[in-house]
Steps between C-alpha positions, in 0.01 A plus 500: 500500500688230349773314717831580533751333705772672690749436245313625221438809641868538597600428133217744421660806646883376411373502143332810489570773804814583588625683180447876632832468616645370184295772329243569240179587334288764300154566385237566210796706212456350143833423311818351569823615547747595185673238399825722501452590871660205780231379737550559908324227588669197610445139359351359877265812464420400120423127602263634797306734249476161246384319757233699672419596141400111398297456840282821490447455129329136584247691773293689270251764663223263520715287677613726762122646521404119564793488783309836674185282563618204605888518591568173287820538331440209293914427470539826295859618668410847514201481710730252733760789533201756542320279799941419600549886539218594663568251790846584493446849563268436744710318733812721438295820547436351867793338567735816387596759735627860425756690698580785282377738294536265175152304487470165415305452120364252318354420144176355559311533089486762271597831651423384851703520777495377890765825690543433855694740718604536886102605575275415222443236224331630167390424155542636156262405228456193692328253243480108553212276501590475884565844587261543773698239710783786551187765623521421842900520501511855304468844679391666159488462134588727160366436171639701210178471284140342390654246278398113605860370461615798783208425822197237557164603653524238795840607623412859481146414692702318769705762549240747491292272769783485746518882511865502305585784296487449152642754236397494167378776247185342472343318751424667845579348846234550746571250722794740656435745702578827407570363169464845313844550671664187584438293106252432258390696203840680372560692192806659500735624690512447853724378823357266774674281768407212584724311785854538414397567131495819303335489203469768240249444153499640167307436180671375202324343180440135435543634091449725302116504529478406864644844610549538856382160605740341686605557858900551528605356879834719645533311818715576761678255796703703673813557302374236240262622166292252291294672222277248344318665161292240386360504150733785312438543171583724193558860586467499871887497559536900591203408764727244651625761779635369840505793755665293780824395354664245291327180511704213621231280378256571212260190413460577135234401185718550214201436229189682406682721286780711689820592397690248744888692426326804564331403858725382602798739470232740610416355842870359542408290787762310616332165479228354230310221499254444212141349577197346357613266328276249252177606668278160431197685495606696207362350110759728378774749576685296780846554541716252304854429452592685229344826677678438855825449326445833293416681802808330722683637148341842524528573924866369523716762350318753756492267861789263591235287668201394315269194596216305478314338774286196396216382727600394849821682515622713799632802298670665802 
């Protein structure tokens, strides 16, 4: 890995993180907004989105595919803030201690997520070239479907090793015990606890020809609900069904094809933050500028509070 000084990095996550509270960002819709209509989003959250949007354009795929082997960012600024937020999570994650029912989240790439509550600390589509570093801190994992960009082999096998539940539709966990009824293999509905978490799945589709394939998360903290959904897509809004309440937190894809207005006045959670944003590994089809800003323009009018989280930051 190249070398970064400790000022570098710290200018790495000012320039980049800490915009989930300012708000912002969408996912895979073609167009742009009418003209005619005003735009919600602010002009700090436009000059974040032109930023990020220069950087990740300079890392092409074979770039970033490069970076997997050998963890060289080579002075590209996105792979900096990608090796930045993965350290920075790690040490917050650690450091951070939770009182309540409201866990502690943060953005670590894509649609992965580090949640760490009074009892446990888990994962959600966990990807990073380092990922298996945060195995022997997690009590389980969730992966919302077989898609590279949403779980990596090694973490999964770590996990699997150490006898730590992993839930996925795909893959099964045999290193737990009783794993038939404690995690694993999952297609779905069904209700496990797991510490002081409840969570509840559901199948939604990744598109409109990937019916069914992704794993919807309701996840329950006491008084607090998360619902992460992973890859939506066209269609699968009617499927996005949350038996357990009104999410206070739903960590949202707004790309592959779904009516974004529509999703979100149907799950009305009182919190959104948008995800997976400019996956590197992707030759086309990441989420740009122009398509966060449409789908900031598109959620607004039915949630007062609509976000993005950017890699690194702590979204709650």
């Amino acid at each position: 890995m190249n070398a970064m000084d400790t000022t570098t990095r710290r200018d790495v996550i000012r320039g980049g993180f800490c915009m989930a509270a300012a708000s912002a960002l969408g996912g895979c819709i073609t167009g742009k907004p009418a003209e005619a209509e005003q735009s919600l989003v602010t002009a700090e959250e436009d000059a974040v989105l032109d930023l990020w949007q220069g950087e990740t354009d300079l890392a092409e795929a074979n770039v970033y595919v490069q970076y997997l082997k050998d963890g060289q960012t080579r002075g590209y600024a996105s792979l900096e803030k990608l090796e930045a937020a993965f350290e920075k999570v790690l040490r917050e994650a650690q450091e951070t201690t939770v009182t309540g029912d409201r866990p502690a989240v943060w953005s670590v790439y894509n649609m992965g997520y580090i949640v760490k509550t009074r009892e446990a600390m888990f994962s959600i589509d966990l990807v990073h070239r380092r990922a298996v570093e945060f195995a022997p801190l997690l009590d389980f994992a969730l992966i919302t479907h077989n898609h590279a960009d949403h779980w990596r082999h090694d973490f999964y096998s770590s996990m699997n090793m150490a006898g730590k539940t992993v839930i996925s539709n795909f893959l099964d966990n045999y290193g737990v015990r009783g794993w038939r009824k404690n995690g694993g293999y999952i297609r779905g509905v069904k209700e496990f606890r797991l510490k002081d978490v409840e969570v509840r799945t559901s199948l939604i589709d990744h598109n409109d020809y990937l019916i069914d394939y992704t794993t919807a998360f309701e996840i329950k903290i006491g008084d607090f609900r998360l619902y992460h959904t992973g890859d939506s897509g066209k269609g699968t809004e009617p499927k996005l069904v949350h038996a357990w309440g009104r999410p206070d937190l739903w960590l949202f894809f707004p790309g592959c094809g779904i009516d974004v207005a529509k999703a979100v006045s149907r799950v009305n959670a009182k919190r959104v933050v948008f995800g997976h944003l400019w996956e590197l590994g992707h030759v086309s089809g990441r989420l740009k500028a122009p398509l966060v800003r449409r789908a900031l323009n598109k959620a607004r009018p039915h949630c007062s509070d609509v976000s993005f989280a950017l890699w690194g930051d702590r979204v709650c």
